[in-house]
C-alpha positions in Angstrom: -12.8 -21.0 -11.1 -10.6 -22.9 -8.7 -10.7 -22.5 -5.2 -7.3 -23.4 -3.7 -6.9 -20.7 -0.9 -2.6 -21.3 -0.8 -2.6 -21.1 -4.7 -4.9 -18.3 -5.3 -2.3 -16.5 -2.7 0.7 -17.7 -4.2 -0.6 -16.6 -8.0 -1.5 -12.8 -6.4 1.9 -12.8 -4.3 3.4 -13.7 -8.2 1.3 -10.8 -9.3 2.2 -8.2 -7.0 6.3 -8.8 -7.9 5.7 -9.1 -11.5 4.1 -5.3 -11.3 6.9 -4.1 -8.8 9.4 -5.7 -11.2 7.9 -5.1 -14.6 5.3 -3.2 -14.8 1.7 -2.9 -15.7 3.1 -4.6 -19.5 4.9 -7.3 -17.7 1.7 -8.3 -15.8 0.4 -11.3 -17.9 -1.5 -14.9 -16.7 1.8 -16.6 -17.7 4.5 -14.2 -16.6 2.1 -14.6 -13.0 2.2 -18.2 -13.1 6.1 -18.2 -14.0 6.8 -16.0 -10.7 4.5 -18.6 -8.7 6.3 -21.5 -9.7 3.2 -23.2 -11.2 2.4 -24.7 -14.2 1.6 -22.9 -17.4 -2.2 -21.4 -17.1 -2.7 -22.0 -13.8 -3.5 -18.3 -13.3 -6.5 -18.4 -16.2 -7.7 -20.8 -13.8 -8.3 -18.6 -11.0 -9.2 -15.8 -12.9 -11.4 -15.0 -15.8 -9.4 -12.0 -16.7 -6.3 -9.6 -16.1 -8.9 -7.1 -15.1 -10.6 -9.7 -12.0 -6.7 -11.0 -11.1 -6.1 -6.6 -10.7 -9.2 -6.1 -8.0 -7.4 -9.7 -6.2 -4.2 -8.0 -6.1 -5.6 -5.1 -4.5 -7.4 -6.7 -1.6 -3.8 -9.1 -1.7 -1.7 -5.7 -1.1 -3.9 -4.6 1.6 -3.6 -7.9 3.6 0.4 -7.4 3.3 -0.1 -3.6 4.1 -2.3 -3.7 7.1 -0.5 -3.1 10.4 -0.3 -6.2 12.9 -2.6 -5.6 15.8 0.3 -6.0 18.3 2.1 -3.4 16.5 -0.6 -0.9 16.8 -1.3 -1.5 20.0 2.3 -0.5 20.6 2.2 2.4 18.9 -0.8 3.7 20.6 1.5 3.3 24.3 4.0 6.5 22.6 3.0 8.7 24.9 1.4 12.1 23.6 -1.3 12.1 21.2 1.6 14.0 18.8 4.3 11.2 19.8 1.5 8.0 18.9 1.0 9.9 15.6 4.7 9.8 14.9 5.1 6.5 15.7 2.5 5.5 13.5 3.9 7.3 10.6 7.5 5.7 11.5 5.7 1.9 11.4 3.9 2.7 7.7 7.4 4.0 6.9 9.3 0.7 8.0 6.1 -1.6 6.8 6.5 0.6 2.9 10.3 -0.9 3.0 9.5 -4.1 3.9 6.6 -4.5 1.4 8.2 -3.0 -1.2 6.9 -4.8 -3.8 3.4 -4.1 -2.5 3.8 -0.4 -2.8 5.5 -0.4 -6.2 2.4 -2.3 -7.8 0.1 0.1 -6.2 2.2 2.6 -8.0 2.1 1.1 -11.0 -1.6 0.3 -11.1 -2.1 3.9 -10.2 -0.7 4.3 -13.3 -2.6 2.3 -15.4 -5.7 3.2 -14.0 -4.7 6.8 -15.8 -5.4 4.7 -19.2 -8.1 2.3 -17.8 -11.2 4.0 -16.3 -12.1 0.6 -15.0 -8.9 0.1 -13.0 -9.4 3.7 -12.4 -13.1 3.3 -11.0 -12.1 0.8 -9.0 -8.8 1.6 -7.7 -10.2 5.0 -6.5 -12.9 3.2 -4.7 -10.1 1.5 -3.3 -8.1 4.1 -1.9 -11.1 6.0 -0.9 -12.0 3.1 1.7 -8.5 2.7 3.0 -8.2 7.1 3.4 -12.0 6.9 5.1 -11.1 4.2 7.2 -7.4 5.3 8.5 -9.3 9.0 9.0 -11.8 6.9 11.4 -8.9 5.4 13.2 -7.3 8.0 13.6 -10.5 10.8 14.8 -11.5 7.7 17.4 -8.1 7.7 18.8 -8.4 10.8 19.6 -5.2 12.0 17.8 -4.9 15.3 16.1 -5.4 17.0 13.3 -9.3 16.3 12.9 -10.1 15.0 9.1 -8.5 17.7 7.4 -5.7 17.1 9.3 -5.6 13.4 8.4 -6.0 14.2 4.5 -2.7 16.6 4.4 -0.8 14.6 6.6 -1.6 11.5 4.2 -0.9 13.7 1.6 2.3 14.6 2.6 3.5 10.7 3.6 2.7 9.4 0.3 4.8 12.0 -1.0 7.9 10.8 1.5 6.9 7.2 0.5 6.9 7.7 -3.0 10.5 9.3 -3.1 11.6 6.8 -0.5 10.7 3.6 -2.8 11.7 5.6 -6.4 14.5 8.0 -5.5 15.8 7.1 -1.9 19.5 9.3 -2.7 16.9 12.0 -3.1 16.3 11.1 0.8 19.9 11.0 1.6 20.5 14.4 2.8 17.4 14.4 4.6 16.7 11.7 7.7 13.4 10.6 7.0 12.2 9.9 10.8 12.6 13.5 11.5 10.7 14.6 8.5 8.2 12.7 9.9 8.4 14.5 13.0 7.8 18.1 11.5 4.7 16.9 8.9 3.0 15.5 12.3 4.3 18.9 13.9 3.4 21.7 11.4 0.3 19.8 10.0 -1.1 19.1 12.7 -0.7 21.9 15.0 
């Protein structure tokens, strides 16, 4: 396997649009290496097979997903344990738009991972680090909620950020900042 730290990133960038864009059936070494820009099987290069180039693109999502430290750090100014929580809901909300692409392949290896216990196996494992570890951020914060809390609230925010990247118009009627506002204020109250 070839170690070139740009071109691994650039081949899992690839990745991650070819799932936003076409799916789970679009994802193949050479539709990846087409969205890269690199030569024809490049991608078989870097990875044995579509299953090990999946587990990259997860750990490649979560790089473009987590927060910058300046930006927390911010965040965590807001005022009242309530307003910080808010805040940080608002910043995931803004980051989701920005990294669309990163969301929509989650979404749409969510989906395979219904067909592929593998994925699925993995992918759980996944998701279960990144809910453990924003329910430890948050508990040593000292925001509300305590873990329940934290579970229903992250319940409820995927379900915003799911109909904010799939059916925005849905979203129209309603202003998403303040529906932020009442999840922090009636699930965490």
């Amino acid at each position: 396997m070839r170690h070139n730290p740009a071109r691994r990133t650039a081949l899992l960038d690839g990745a991650i649009e070819v799932l936003a864009r076409e799916g789970s059936r679009g994802l193949t070494l050479r539709a990846v290496d087409k969205e890269a820009g690199v030569p024809v099987g490049t991608a078989t290069n870097y990875f044995a097979n579509r299953g090990e180039m999946l587990a990259q693109v997860m750990q490649r999502i979560l790089e473009r997903l987590t927060p910058d430290p300046a930006e927390l750090e911010e965040a965590m100014k807001a005022g009242t344990p309530r307003d910080v929580t808010v805040t940080l809901l608002r910043q995931l909300l803004e980051r989701t738009r920005r990294e669309r692409g990163s969301h929509l392949a989650l979404l749409e290896m969510r989906l395979e991972a219904t067909r592929r216990p593998e994925l699925n196996t993995e992918l759980t494992r996944f998701f279960e680090i990144q809910l453990e570890g924003n329910i430890a951020y948050h508990l040593d914060a000292g925001l509300p909620g305590g873990r329940e809390g934290v579970v229903v609230l992250y319940l409820a925010t995927l379900g915003l950020i799911i109909d904010d990247l799939t059916v925005p118009a849905l979203l129209t009627p309603h202003d998403p900042e303040r529906l932020i506002e009442t999840m922090v204020d009636r699930l965490l109250h």
